[in-house]
C-alpha positions as CSV (number, residue, x, y, z in Angstrom):
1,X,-58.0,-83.0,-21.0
2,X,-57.7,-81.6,-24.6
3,X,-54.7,-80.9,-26.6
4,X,-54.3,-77.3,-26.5
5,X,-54.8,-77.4,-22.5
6,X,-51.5,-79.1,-22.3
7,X,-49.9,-76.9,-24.0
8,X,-51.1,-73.5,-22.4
9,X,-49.9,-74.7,-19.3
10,X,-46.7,-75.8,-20.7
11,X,-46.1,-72.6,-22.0
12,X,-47.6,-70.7,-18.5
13,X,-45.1,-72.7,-16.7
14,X,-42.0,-71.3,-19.1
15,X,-43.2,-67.5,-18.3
16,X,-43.5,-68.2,-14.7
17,X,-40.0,-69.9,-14.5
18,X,-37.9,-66.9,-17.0
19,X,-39.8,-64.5,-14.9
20,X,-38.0,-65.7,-11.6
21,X,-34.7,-66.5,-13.3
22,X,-34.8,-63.0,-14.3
23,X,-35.8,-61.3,-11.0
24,X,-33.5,-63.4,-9.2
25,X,-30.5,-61.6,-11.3
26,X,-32.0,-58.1,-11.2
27,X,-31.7,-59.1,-6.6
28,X,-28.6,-59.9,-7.4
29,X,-27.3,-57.2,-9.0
30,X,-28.7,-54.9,-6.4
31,X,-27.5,-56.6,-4.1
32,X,-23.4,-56.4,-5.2
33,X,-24.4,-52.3,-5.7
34,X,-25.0,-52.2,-1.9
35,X,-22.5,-54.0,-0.9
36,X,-20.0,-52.1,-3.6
37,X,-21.9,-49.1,-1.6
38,X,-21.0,-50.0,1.6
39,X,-17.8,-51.0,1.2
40,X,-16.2,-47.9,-0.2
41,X,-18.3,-45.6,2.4
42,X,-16.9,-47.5,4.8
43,X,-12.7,-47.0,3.0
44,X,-13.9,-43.3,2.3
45,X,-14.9,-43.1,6.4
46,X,-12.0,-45.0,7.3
47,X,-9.5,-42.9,5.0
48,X,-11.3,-39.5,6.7
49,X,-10.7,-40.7,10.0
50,X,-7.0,-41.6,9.0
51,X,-6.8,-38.0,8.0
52,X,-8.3,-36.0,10.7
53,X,-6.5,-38.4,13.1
54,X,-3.2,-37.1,11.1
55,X,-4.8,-33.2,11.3
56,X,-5.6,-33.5,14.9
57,X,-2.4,-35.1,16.1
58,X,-0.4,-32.5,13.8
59,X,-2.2,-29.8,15.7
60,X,-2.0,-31.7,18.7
61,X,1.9,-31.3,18.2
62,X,1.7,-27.7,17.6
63,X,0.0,-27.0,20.6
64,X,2.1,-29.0,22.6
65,X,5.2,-27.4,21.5
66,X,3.5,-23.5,21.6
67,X,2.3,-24.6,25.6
68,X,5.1,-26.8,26.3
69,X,6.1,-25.1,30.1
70,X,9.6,-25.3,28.2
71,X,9.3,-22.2,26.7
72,X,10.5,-19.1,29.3
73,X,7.8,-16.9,29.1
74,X,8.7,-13.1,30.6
75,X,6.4,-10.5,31.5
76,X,7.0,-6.9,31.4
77,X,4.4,-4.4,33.2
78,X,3.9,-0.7,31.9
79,X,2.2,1.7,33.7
80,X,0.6,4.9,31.8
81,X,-1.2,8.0,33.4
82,X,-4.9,7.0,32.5
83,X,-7.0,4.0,31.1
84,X,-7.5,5.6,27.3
85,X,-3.5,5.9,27.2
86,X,-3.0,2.5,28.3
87,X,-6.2,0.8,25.8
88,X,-4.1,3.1,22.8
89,X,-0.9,2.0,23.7
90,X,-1.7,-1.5,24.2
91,X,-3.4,-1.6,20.5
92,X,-0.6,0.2,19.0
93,X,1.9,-2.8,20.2
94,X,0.0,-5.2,18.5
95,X,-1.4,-3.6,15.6
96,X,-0.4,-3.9,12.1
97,X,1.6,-0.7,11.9
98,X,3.8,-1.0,14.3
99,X,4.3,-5.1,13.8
100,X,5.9,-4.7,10.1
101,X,8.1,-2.4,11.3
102,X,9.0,-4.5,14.3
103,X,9.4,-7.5,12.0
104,X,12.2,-5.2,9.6
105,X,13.8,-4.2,12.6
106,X,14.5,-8.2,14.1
107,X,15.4,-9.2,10.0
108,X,18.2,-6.0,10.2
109,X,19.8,-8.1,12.9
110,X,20.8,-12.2,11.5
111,X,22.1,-13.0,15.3
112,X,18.1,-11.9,16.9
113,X,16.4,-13.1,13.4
114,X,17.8,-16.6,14.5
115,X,17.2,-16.9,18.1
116,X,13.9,-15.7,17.8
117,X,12.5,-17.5,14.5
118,X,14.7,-20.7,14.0
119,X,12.7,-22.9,16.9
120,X,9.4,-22.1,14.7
121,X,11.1,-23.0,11.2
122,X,10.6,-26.7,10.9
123,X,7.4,-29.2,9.9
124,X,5.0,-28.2,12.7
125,X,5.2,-24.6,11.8
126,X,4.4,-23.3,8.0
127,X,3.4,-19.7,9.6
128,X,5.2,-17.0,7.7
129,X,7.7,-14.9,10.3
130,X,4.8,-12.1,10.6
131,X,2.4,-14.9,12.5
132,X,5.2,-16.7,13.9
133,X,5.8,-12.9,15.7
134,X,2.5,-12.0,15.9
135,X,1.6,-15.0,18.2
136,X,4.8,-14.5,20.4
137,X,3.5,-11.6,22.3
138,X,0.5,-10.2,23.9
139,X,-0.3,-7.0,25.4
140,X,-3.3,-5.6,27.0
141,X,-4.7,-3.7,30.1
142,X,-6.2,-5.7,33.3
143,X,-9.7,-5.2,35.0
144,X,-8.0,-4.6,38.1
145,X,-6.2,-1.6,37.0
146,X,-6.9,-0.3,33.7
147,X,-4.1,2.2,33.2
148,X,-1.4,-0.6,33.7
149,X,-0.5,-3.1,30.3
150,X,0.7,-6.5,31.0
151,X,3.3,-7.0,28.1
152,X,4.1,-11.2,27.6
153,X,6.8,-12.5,25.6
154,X,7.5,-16.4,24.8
155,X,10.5,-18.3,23.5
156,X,12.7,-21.3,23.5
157,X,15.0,-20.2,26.1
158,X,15.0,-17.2,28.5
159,X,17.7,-15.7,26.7
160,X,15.6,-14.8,23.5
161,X,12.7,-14.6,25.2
162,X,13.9,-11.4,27.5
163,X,15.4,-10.3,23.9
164,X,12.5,-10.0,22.4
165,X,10.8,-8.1,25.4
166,X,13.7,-5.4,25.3
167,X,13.5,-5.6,21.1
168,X,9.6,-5.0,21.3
169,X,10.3,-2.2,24.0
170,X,13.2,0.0,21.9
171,X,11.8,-0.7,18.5
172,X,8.3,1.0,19.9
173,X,10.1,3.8,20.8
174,X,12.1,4.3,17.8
175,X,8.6,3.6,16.0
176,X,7.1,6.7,18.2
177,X,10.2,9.1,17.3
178,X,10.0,8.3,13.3
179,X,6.1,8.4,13.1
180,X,4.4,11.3,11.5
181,X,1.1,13.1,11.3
182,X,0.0,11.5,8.0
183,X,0.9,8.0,9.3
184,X,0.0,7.5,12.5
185,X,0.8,3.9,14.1
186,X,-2.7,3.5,16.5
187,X,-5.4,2.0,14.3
188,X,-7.8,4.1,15.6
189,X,-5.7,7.5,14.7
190,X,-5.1,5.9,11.1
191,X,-8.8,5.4,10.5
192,X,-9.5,9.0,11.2
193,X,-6.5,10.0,9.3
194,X,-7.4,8.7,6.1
195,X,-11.0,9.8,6.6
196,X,-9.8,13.3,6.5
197,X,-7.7,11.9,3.2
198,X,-10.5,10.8,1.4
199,X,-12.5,14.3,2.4
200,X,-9.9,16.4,1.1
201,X,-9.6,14.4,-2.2
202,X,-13.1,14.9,-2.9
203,X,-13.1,18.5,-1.9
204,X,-10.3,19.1,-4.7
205,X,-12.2,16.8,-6.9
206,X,-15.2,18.7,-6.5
207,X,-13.6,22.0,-7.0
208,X,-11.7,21.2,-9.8
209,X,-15.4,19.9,-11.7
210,X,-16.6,23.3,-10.7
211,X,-13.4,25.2,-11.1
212,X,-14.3,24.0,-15.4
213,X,-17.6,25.1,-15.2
214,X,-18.7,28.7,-16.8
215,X,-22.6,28.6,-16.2
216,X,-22.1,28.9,-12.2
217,X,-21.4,32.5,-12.2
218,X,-24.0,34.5,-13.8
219,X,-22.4,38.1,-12.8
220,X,-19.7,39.7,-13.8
221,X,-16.9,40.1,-11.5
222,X,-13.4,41.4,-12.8
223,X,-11.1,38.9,-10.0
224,X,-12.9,36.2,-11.5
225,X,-12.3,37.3,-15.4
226,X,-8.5,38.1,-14.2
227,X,-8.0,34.7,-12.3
228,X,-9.6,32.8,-16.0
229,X,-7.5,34.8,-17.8
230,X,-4.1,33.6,-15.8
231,X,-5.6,30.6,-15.9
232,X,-5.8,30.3,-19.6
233,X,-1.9,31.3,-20.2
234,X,-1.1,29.1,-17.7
235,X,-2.6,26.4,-19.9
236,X,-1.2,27.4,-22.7
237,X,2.5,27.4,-20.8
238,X,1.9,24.0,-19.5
239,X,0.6,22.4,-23.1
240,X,3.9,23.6,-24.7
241,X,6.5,22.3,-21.5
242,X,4.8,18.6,-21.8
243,X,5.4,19.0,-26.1
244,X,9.3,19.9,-25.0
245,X,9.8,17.2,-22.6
246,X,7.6,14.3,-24.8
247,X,9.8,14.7,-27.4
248,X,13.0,15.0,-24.9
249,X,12.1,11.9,-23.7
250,X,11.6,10.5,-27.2
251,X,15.7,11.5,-27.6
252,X,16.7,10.1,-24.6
253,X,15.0,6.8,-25.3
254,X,16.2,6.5,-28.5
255,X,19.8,7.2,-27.6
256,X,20.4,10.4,-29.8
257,X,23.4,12.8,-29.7
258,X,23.0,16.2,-27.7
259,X,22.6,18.6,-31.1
260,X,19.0,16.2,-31.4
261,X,18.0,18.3,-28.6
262,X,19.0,21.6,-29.6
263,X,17.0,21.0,-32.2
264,X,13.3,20.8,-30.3
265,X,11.2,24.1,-31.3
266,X,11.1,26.7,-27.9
267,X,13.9,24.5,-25.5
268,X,16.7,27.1,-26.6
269,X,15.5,29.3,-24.6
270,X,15.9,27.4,-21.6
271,X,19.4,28.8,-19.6
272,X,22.4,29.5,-21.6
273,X,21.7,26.6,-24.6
274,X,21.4,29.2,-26.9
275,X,25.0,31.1,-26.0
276,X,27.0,28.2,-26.1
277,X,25.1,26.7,-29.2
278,X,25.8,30.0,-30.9
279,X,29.5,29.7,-29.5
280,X,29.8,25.8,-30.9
281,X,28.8,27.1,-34.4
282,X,31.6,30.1,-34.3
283,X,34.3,27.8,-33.0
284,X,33.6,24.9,-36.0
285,X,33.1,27.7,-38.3
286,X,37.3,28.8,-37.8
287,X,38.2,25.3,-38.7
288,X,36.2,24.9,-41.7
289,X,37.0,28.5,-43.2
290,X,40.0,29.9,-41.7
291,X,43.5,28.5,-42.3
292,X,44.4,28.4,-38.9
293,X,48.1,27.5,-37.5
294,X,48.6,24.3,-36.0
295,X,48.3,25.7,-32.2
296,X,46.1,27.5,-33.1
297,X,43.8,25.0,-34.5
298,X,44.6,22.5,-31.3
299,X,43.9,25.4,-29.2
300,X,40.4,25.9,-30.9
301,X,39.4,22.1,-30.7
302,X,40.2,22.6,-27.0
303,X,37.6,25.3,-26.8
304,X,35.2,23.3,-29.4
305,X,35.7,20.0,-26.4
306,X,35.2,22.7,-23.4
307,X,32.0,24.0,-24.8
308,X,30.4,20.8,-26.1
309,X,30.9,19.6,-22.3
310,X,29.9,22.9,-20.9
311,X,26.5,22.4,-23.6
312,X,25.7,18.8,-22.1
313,X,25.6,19.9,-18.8
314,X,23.5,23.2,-19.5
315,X,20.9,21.1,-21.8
316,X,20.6,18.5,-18.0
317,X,20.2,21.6,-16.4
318,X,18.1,23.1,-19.0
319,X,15.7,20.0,-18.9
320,X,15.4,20.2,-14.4
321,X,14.4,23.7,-14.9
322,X,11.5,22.6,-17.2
323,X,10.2,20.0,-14.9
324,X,10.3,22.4,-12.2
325,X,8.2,25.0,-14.3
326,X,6.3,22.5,-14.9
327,X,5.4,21.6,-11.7
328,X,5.6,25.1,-10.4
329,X,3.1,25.9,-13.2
330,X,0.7,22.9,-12.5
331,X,1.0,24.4,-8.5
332,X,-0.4,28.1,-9.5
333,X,-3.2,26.6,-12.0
334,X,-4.6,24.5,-9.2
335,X,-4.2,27.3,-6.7
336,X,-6.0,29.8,-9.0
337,X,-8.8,27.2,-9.7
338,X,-9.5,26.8,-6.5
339,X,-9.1,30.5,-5.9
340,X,-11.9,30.7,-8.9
341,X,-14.2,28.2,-7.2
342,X,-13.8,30.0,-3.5
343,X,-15.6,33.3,-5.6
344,X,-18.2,31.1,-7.3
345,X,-19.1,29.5,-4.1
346,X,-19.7,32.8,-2.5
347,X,-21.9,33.8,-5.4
348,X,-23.9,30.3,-5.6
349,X,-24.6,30.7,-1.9
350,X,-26.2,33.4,-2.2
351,X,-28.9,32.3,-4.7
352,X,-28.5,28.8,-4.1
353,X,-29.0,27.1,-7.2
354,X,-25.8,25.1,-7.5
355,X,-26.0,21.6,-5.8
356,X,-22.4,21.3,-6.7
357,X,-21.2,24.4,-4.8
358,X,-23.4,23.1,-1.7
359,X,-21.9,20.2,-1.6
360,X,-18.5,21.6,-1.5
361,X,-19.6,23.8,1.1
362,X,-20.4,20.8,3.3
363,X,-17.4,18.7,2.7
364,X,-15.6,21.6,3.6
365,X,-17.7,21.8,7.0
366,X,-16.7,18.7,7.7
367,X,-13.2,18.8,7.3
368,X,-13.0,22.2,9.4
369,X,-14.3,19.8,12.1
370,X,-12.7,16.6,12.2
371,X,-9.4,18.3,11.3
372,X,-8.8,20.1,14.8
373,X,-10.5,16.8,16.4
374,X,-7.2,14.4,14.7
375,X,-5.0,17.1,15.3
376,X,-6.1,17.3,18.8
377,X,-6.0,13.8,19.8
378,X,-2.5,12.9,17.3
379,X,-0.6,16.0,19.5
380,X,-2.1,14.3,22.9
381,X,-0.7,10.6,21.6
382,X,2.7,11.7,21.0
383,X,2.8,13.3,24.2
384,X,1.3,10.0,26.4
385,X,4.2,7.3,27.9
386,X,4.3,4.7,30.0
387,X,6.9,3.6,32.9
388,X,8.3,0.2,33.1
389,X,7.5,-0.9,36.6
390,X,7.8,-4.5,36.8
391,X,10.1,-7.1,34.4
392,X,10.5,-10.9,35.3
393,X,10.1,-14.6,34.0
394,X,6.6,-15.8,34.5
395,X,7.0,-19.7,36.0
């Protein structure tokens, strides 16, 4: 064997033995990643189940308490005169509406507040007081007779429990005598309440874009000329009232003394400021040029005191009466706008070029009809009841 034989499988045998040396460390590395892997999975899944053991066994508790047969659980039955009375009257008692109000009605009272509430307020229960209520009573009709409404109440003991049956049952009724038109309590009344809302805002929206515009009317008509003309001074009116008050408030804000207001171009003529202004000048006028006797003089400071006091009170009264002009003022504008708009609207129906006018006239449409409909079936709701026929403690 020649020299250089040796050494080529001297060196063969180096590569072949760094070349497992190293793949054995690259195995081993691996392998302490999988098992570094494994082992926190397994922490992670062991942690989790820690967790959702905790979750389950807090909920666990929860329920336990809520369907412990501890609680007194009392049933009253109310009997209405036909199924859609009893569905509207079973909603009502468990909608929104009527719940807040219940809820202000039991925190007006610390004695029912506590017996009613204090059970729920410790680690198992983080509700606020409107779920803790909410989930304290259910009322609904049956299958078996559809005009009847099982009402169910649950508490700690079967003294708060019955209180908060009879508290449910007078605070509805109060609720009934204080509710209005434009808010009813049923959910279902309230959604076609503020439909007709939102159809009478867009109707005045609409008119008042139309009520601005001059190329709608193409004729002449003289009510139309006469009701832009009022218009127009009306404007005019209103622009100079919100200078007056601006700057009144600017006064007021800044603290200044009463003849700061007398001051303000036009709000003289507002009541009797002018009179007693003129009468404040004559008075202070005696004392500065007249050599007056002493009781005299005292009896014309008197008079000076008198009419500064009589001056406050007329420039309070002087600024009410501008607001109410004001707002009496904004009242006729929009009422002759509208007025304007009712004239164009005949004359764009005619030709019926205006998209803006036909619009109008189908909002309008609508509203005549669902108006009578909500009015209708509001009147019909405020004259349904129900008779309590049946009130006990459910075992």
């Amino acid at each position: 064997m020649q020299a250089w034989h040796c050494i080529a499988i001297i060196a063969v045998s180096i590569l072949l033995f760094i070349y497992g040396t190293f793949r054995n460390e690259i195995e081993d590395h691996v392998y302490k990643q999988e098992v570094v892997w494994v082992s926190t999975n397994a922490q992670a899944s062991e942690k989790g189940a820690r967790n959702e053991m905790a979750e389950s066994s807090t909920s666990s508790k929860k329920r336990k308490v809520l369907d412990s047969p501890a609680w007194a659980k009392y049933e009253v039955t109310l009997k209405c005169k036909n199924s859609k009375q009893a569905q509207l009257h079973a909603q009502t008692i468990k909608g929104a509406s009527f719940l807040k109000f219940f809820l202000s009605q039991i925190r007006s009272s610390a004695t029912a507040s506590e017996l009613i509430f204090s059970p729920f307020k410790s680690e198992f229960f983080s509700e606020d007081e409107y779920s803790i209520l909410q989930s304290l009573f259910s009322a609904h009709s049956t299958l078996e007779d559809d005009t009847v409404i099982h009402l169910t109440c649950r508490g700690h003991t079967s003294k708060s429990t019955k209180l908060l049956a009879t508290l449910i049952l007078d605070s509805y009724k109060l609720a009934r005598q204080q509710e209005e038109k434009s808010q009813p309590l049923a959910s279902s009344l309230l959604v076609q309440h503020q439909e007709i809302s939102l159809l009478e805002e867009q109707i005045m929206s609409l008119k008042e874009e139309i009520s601005t515009e001059t190329h709608i009317s193409s004729s002449i008509n003289v009510e139309a000329i006469a009701l832009h003309s009022e218009m127009m001074m009306l404007e005019q009116e209103l622009v100079q009232f919100k200078k007056i008050l601006l700057e009144i408030d600017k006064l007021f804000k800044a603290g200044k003394p009463i003849d700061e207001y007398l001051k303000i171009e036009s709000f003289s003529q507002f009541g009797m400021i002018e009179e007693l202004k003129n009468t404040s000048n004559q008075l202070r006028s005696m004392l500065v040029n007249q050599e007056l006797e002493e009781v005299v003089s005292i009896e014309v400071k008197k008079n000076i005191e008198a009419n500064e006091l009589l001056l406050k009170n007329e420039v309070a009264n002087a600024i009410e009466v501008l607001k109410a002009k004001t707002i009496q003022g904004m009242k006729r504008k929009k009422t002759l706008s509208f007025r304007l708009v009712d004239l164009r609207k005949n004359e764009g129906l005619k030709d019926g070029r205006h998209p803006k006018i036909s619009l109008l006239q189908g909002l309008e449409k609508k509203l005549q009809s669902l108006s009578p409909q909500y009015q209708k079936a509001f009147t019909d709701w405020k004259q349904s009841s129900f008779d309590i026929v049946r009130s006990s403690f459910v075992e």
